[in-house]
Structure formats: C-alpha cells, structure tokens
C-alpha positions as CSV (number, residue, x, y, z in Angstrom):
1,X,-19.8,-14.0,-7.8
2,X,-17.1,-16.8,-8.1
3,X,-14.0,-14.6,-8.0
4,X,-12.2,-17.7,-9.2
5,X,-13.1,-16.8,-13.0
6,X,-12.1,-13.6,-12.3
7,X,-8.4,-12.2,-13.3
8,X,-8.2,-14.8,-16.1
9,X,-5.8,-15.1,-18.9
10,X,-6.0,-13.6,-22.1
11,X,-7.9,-15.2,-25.2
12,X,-5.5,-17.9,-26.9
13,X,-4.0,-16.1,-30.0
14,X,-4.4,-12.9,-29.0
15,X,-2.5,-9.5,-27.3
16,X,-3.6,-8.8,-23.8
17,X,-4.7,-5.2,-22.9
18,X,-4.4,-3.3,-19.9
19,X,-6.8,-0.1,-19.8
20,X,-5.2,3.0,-18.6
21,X,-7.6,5.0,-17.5
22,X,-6.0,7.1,-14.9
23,X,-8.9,9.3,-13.9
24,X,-10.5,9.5,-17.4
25,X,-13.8,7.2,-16.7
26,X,-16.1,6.3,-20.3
27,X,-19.3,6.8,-20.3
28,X,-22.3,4.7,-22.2
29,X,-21.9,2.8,-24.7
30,X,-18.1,3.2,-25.2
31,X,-17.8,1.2,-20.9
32,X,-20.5,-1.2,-22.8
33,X,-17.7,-1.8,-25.1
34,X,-15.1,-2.0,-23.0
35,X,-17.3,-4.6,-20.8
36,X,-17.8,-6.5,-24.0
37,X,-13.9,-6.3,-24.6
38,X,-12.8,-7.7,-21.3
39,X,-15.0,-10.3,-21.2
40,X,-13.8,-11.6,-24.4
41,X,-10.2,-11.6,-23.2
42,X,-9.0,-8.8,-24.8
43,X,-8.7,-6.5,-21.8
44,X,-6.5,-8.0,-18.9
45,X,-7.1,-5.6,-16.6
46,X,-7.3,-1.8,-15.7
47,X,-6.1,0.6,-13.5
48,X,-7.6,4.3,-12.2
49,X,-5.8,7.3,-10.9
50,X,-6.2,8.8,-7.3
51,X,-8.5,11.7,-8.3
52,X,-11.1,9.0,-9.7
53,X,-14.5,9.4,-8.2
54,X,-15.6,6.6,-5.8
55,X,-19.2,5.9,-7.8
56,X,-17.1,5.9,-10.7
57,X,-14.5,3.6,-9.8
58,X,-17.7,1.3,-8.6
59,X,-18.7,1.5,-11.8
60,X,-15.4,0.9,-14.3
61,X,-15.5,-2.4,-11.3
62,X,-18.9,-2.9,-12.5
63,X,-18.6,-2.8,-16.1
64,X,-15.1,-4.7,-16.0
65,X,-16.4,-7.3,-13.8
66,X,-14.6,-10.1,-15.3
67,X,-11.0,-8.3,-15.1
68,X,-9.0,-6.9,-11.9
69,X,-9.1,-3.0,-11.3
70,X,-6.4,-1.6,-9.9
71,X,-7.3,1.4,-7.2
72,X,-5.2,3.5,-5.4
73,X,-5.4,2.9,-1.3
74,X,-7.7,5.7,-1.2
75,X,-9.9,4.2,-3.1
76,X,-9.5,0.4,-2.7
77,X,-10.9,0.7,1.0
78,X,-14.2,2.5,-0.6
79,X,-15.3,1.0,-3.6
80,X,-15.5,-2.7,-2.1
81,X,-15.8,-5.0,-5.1
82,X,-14.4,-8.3,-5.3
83,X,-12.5,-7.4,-8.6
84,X,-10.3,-4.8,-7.3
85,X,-6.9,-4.6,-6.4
86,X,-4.6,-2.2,-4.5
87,X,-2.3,-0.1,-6.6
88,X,1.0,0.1,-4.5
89,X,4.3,1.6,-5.5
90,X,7.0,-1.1,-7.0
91,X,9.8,-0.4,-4.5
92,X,11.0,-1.6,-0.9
93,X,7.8,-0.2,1.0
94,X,5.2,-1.8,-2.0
95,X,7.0,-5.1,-2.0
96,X,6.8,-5.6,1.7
97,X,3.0,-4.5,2.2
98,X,2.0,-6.8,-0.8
99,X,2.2,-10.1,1.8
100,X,0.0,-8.2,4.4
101,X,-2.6,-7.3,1.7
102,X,-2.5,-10.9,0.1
103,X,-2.9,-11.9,3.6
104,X,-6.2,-9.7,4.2
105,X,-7.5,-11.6,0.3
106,X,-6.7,-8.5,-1.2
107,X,-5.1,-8.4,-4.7
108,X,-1.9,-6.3,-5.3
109,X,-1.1,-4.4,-8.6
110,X,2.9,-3.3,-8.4
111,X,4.0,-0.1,-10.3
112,X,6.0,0.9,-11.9
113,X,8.7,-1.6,-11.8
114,X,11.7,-1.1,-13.7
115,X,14.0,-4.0,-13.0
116,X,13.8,-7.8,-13.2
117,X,15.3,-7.8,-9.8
118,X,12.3,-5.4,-8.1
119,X,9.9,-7.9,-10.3
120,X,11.9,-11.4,-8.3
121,X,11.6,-9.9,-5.4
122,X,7.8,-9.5,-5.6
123,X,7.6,-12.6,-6.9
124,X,8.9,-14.3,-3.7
125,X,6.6,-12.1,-1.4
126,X,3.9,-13.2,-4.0
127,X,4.6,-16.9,-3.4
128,X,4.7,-16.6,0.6
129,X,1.6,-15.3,0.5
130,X,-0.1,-17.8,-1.9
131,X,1.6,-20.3,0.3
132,X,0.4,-19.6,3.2
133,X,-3.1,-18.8,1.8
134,X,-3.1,-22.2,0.1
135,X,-2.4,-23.6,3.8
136,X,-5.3,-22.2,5.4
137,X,-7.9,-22.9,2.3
138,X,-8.3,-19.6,0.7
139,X,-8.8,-19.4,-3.0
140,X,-6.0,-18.6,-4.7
141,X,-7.1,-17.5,-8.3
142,X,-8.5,-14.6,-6.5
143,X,-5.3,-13.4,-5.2
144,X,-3.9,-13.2,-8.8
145,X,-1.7,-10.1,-8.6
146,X,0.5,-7.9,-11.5
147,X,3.2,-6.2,-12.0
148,X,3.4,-2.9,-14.3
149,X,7.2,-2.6,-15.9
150,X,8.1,0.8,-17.1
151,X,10.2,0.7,-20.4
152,X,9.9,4.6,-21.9
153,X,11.7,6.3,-18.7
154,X,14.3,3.9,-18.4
155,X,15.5,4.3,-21.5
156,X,15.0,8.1,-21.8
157,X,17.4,8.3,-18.6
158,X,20.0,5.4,-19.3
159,X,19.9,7.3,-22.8
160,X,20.2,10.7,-21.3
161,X,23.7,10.0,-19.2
162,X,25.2,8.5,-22.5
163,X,24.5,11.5,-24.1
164,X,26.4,13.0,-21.7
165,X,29.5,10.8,-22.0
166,X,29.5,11.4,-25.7
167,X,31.1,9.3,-28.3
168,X,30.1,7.1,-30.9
169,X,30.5,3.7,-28.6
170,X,28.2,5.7,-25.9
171,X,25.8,5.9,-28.5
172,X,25.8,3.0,-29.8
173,X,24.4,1.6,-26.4
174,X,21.1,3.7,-26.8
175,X,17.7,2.4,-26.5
176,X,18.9,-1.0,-24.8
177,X,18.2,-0.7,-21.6
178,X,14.5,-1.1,-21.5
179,X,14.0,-3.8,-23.9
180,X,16.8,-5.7,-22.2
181,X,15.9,-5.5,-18.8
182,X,12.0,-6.6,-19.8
183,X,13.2,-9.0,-21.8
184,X,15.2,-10.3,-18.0
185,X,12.3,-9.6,-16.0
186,X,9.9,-12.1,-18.5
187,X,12.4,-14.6,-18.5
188,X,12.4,-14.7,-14.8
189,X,8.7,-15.3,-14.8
190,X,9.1,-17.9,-17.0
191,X,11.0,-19.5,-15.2
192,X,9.4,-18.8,-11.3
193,X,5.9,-19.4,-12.7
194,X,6.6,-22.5,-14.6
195,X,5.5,-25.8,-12.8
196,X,8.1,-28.2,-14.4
197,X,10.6,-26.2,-13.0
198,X,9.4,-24.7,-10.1
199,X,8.7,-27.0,-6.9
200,X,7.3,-23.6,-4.9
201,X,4.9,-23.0,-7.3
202,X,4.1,-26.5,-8.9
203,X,1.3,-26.9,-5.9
204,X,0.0,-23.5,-5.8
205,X,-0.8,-23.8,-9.5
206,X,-2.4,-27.0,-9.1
207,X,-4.9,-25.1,-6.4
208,X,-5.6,-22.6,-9.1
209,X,-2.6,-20.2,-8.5
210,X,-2.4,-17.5,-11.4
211,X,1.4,-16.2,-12.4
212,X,2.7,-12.9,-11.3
213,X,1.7,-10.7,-14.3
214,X,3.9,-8.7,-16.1
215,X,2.1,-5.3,-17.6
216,X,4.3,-3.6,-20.1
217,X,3.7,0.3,-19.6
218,X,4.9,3.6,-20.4
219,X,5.5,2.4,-24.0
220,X,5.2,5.6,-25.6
221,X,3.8,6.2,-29.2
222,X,2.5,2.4,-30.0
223,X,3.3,3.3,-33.8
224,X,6.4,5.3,-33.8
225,X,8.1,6.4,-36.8
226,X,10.8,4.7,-38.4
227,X,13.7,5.7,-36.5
228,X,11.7,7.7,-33.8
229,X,12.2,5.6,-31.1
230,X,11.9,2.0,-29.6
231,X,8.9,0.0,-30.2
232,X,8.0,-1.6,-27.6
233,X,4.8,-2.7,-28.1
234,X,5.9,-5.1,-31.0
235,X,8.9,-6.5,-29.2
236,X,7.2,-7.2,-25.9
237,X,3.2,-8.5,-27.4
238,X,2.3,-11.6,-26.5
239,X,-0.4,-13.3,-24.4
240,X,1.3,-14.0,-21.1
241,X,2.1,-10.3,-20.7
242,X,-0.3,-7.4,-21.0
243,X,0.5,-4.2,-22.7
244,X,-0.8,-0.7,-21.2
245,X,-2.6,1.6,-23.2
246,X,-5.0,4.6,-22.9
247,X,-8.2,4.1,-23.9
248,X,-7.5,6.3,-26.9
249,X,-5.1,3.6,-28.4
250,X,-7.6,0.6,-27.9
251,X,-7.9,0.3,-31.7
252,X,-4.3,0.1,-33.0
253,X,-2.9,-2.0,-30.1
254,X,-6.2,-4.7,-30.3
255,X,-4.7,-5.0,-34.0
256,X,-1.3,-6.4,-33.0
257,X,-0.6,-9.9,-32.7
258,X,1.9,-11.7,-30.8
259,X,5.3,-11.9,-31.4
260,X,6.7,-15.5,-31.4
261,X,8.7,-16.9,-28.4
262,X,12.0,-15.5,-28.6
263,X,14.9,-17.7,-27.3
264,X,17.1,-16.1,-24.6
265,X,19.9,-18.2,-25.4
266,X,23.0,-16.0,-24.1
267,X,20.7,-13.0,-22.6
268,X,22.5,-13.3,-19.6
269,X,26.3,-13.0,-21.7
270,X,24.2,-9.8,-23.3
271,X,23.1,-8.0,-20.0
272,X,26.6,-8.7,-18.3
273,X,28.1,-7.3,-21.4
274,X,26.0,-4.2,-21.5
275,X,26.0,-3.3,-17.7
276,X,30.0,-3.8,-18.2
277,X,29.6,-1.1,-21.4
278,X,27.6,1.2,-18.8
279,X,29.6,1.2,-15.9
280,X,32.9,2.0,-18.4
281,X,31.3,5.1,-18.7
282,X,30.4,5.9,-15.6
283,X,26.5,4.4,-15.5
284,X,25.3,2.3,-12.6
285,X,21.8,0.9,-13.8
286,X,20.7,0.2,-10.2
287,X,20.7,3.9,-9.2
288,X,19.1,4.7,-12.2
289,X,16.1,2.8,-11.1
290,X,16.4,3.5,-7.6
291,X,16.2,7.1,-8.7
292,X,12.7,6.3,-10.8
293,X,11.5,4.3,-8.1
294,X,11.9,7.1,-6.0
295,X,13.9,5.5,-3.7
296,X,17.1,6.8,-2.0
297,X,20.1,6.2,-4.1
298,X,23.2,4.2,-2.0
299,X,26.2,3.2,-3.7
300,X,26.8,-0.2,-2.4
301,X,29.5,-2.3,-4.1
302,X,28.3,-4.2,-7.0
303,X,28.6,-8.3,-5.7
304,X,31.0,-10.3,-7.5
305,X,29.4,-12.0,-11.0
306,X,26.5,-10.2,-11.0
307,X,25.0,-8.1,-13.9
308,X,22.5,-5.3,-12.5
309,X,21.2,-4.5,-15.7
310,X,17.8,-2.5,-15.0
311,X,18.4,-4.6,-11.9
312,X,19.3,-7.8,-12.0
313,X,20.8,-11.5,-13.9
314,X,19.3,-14.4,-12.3
C-alpha cells in the first residue's frame, strides 16, 4: 500500500469529519458506508477507545483504509496497519513521546489539547521529527499527525469560576474562551504550516510533509438551540480542520459547509484583553487547562507581554 495517499486532505469545498467511535464499532453495510465516506474525503480520520476489540480495530483500519485511525498504545502495538496512529495524551509526557514515535514511522494523534500554546509546542516536536526523518529519506506524508482541541470543557470551566465571581461584567465574558483560544491555536497553524512564511517547513512540504491537523472536538450538541449554548461546529467548519463527531451525528454535520476565512486582524489585542478581564477576577486560564490536561497545577509568574488565553499569544 503506498501510505503516501494515505492521511490526505479533505475534498475541496467541503467540511472534514473525524469519526468518534470510541469503542462503538459499525457493522455491515453502515462500515461500507463509512469506507465509501472516507474515501471520498469526507471522513478525515477516526479514533477508537481503549476497550475496542483488537479484530475490530483491524477492521475499522480495514474499512477506513484511506484515513488514519487513531489507537490507544494498547492497541497500536497489536493491530499493525499502516494507517494507524497512536493516541497519546496532549500534555508534557504526550508532547515529548511524539518525536520518539515519529522517529520509530509511527503517526501521533494528540488529545485533547486545549491551548494554542500545548498545540505550538507539538508543532515544534512535529517539525524535529519530520526534519530529521526528511534527512534520513523516510516518507513524510506518512508521518502526517493531528491534534484533537477540546472547546466544550473549556468553556464549561472558564464559565463555571465566572459564575462564581458574579456580576454582570463576569458574565458578560461567558462562552469566550473556547472559541477564542481555537481561533489562536488555527491561526498558529496557519502560520507554522504555511511555506511562504515558514523556512522550517518550506522543505518538508516540498518532500510531501502534511500540516499538523487541528480536530475540533467535544463540540457538544452540533445544533443547539438558540441561546443554548456555543456553536461550535459552525464557527470552527472548514476544510483545513476537521470536526469530531459520533457516528450518530454523521448526517447533520456532512450537511455543513465551510465558513469563510475569517480575518484575525486584532485577535491578539482580543485575547490580551480577555485574559486581562479573567485574571481581574481572579481566573488564570493556564491552570485551567493544566487542570483538564490533568497536569499538576504550578502558579508560575505570568512573563511580561504575554496573553495565556487557553494558553498562549504568539
């Protein structure tokens, strides 16, 4: 199999999917759909949960041929096919065993990531290792990694400690942390992964080098009712990105279409602004997502001219 045609892009025009199966496998005809689906373009990729069957992880790998499958470690090292990746967590530990995998030719899916910060730095251990991996002749398309970013819990938590400040400016911050920090974390992409502008990557995409992928997840309901909550799914569709979605919710999120490009003229005056408006009251984003990563919090000292929205201003 030529894993260079593997991992592609989505079809031109269109919102990429990522399947989330979790440990939920489809049977018959509705996998003969789903095959059909990713090798149109319209499935990006899919990932499985750690209580997913061996022969059936073999066979979502089988039937999604043409996309990455993200398993679990204790799967990845028994299913052996040359579509899968290895689901790691998005925080210090993942970042730093992504170089090792990409070093063994083994593709990396990140998550959940929840700051544009957490997404730069495996950006950078993404680049080492396509660098070096360019040096020595590998293929590089077949390293293509992603990264899943988690909007829903961010928001529910930043939203949660500014109900707990009170007051109508508090509240007037809700449901802007997500969207703000995605919207950071694409932007940085853009502008890693481009190569007019990017003299690390400008010869690693000429050897066939495939961007970092951002996969929006945890997006909650993909139709919310007016006023219900945030929707992300709208905001954040287009064809770079991928959006995650249960199998379940195929149907209404193959109907969207994506959004056109949205300038970020002055995002970085809006992030500054907002992490100022948080930390008023008492909110430091970066132990928020410290705390949903899991990670120990430590309450370093914020360096000077730096916005740590969701985790970072580049």
């Amino acid at each position: 199999m030529n894993t260079s045609t593997v991992r592609g892009r989505s079809a031109a025009g269109t919102v990429a999917l990522w399947l989330d199966l979790q440990d939920t496998v489809p049977e018959g005809a509705r996998l003969s759909e789903l095959s059909a689906m990713s090798a149109a373009g319209t499935i990006a990729g899919a990932g499985l949960g750690p209580d997913t069957g061996v022969a059936a992880a073999r066979q979502v790998c089988e039937a999604l041929h043409t996309v990455v499958v993200a398993l679990p470690p204790s799967l990845a090292d028994r299913v052996d096919r040359t579509n899968q990746a290895v689901a790691l967590p998005a925080n210090d530990a993942g970042v730093a065993a992504m170089e090792a995998l990409l070093a063994r030719d083994l593709p990396v899916h990140l998550a959940t990531c929840f700051s544009a910060r957490r997404y730069e730095q495996a950006a950078a251990a993404y680049l080492s290792a396509l660098t070096r991996a360019r040096a020595e002749g590998r293929d590089l398309a077949a390293l293509a990694s992603t990264v899943a970013f988690g909007l829903r819990p961010l928001d529910l938590r930043v939203d949660a400690l500014l109900d707990r400040a009170g007051g109508e400016e508090a509240k007037a911050l809700r449901g802007t942390a997500a969207l703000l920090a995605a919207r950071l974390a694409r932007r940085a992409s853009a502008r890693i992964f481009d190569p007019r502008t990017s003299p690390a990557w400008e010869p690693l995409a000429a050897a066939g080098a495939r961007p970092l992928r951002l996969v929006w997840t945890e997006l909650g309901d993909l139709a919310p009712a007016a006023g219900a909550q945030t929707d992300y799914a709208s905001e954040l569709a287009d064809s770079e990105t991928a959006l995650a979605v249960p199998t379940e919710s195929l149907d209404t999120a193959a109907g969207l279409r994506p959004r056109p490009a949205r300038s970020d003229r002055g995002l970085a005056a809006q992030a500054q602004h907002f992490e100022a408006c948080l930390r008023w009251f008492g909110i430091r984003t970066e132990e928020v997502v410290r705390e949903l990563e899991g990670e120990p919090v430590a309450c370093a000292a914020t360096p000077p001219g730096r916005a740590l929205v969701a985790g970072g201003v580049s």
